[in-house]
BAVOMAR-442922 format. One record per residue: residue in three letters; x, y, z of N, C-alpha, C, CB in turn. Coordinates in steps of 0.001 Angstrom, whole numbers, plus 500000, padded with zeros to 6 digits. Glycine has a CB too. Layout:
<sites>
ALAXYZXYZXYZXYZ/...
</sites>
This chain:
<sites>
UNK151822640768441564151432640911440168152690640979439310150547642174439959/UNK152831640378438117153587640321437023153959641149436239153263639732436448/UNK154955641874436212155768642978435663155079642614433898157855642746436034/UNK154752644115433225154487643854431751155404644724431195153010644110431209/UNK156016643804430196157030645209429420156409646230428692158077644745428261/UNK156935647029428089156236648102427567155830647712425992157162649439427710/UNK156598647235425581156977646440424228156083644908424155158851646096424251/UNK155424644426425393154783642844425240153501643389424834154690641689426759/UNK152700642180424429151080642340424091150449643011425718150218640407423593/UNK149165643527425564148475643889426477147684643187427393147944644528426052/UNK147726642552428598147263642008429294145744642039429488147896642245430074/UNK144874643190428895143646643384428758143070642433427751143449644683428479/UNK144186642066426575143428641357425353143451641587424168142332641369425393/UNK143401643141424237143168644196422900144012643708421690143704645881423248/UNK145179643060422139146209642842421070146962643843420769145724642466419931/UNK147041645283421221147643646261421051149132645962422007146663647461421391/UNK150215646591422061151069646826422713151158647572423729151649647027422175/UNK151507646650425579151323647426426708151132648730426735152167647284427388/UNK152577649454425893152862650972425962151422652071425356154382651198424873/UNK151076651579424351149939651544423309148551651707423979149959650148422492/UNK148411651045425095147326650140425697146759650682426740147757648873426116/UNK147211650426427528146766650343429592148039651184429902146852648229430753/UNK148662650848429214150399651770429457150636652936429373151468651544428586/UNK149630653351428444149216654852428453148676655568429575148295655051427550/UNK147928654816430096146874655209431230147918655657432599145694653659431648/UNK149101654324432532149948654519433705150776655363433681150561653596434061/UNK151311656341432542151941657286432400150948658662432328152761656970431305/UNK150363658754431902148913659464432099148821659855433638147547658365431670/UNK148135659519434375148120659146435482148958659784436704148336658038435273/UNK150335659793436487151570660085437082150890661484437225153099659834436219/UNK151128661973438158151252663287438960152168664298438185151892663001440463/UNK151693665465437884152780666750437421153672666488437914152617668174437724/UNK154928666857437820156238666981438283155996668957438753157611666407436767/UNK156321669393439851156424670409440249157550671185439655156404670270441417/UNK157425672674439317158010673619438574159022674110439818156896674752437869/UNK159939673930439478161340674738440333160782675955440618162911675049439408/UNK160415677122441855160759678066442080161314679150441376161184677803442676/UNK162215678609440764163592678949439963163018679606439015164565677759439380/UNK162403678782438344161411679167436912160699680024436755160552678417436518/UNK160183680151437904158881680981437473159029682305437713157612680593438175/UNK160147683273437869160736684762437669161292684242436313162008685489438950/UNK161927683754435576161914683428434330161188683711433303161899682569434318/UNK159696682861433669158395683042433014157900684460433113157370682114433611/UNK158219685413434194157705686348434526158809687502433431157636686369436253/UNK160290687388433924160639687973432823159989688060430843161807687440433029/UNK159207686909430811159325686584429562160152686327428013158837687034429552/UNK160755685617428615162412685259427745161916684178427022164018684691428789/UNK162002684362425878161983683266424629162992682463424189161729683816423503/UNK162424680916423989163123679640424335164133679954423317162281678127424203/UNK164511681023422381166014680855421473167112681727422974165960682183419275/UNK166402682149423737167028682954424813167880681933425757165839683775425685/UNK167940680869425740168193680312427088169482680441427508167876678976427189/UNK170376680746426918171608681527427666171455682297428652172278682329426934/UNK170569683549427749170536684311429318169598683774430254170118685874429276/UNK168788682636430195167498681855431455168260681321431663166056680983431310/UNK169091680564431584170110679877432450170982681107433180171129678816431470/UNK171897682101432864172302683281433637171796683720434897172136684240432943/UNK170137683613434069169431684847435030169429683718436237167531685664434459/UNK169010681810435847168902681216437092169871681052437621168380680230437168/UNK170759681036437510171784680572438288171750681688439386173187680377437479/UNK171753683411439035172313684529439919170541684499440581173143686308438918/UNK169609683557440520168280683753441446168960683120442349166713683140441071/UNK169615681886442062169975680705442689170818681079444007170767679799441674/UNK171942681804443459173133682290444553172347683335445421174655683104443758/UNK172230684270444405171172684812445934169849684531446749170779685948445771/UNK169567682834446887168944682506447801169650681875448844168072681906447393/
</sites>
């Protein structure tokens, strides 16, 4: 089968743009990406995203001591 760019018309017809289209569906689709370990004593601390100095700190010293 024939590679569609993301940017060409839609192979369905619609006239919409791949990405727009059916292209959605294939990104859609894709499986969660799994949450690092790492993270989730993070989440548990409850540190707010202007915090991430110290969430980066705190991961790194989860990190070394595994």
């Amino acid at each position: 089968m024939k590679t569609v760019g993301r940017n060409a018309a839609c192979p369905c017809g619609s006239g919409k743009k791949y990405k727009r289209c059916c292209g959605v569906q294939t990104v859609e689709s894709s499986p969660p990406r799994a949450i690092p370990s790492v993270y989730q004593p993070i989440a548990a601390h409850g540190y707010a995203p202007w915090q991430i100095g110290e969430m980066i700190r705190f991961a790194e010293q989860t990190l070394r001591a595994q």
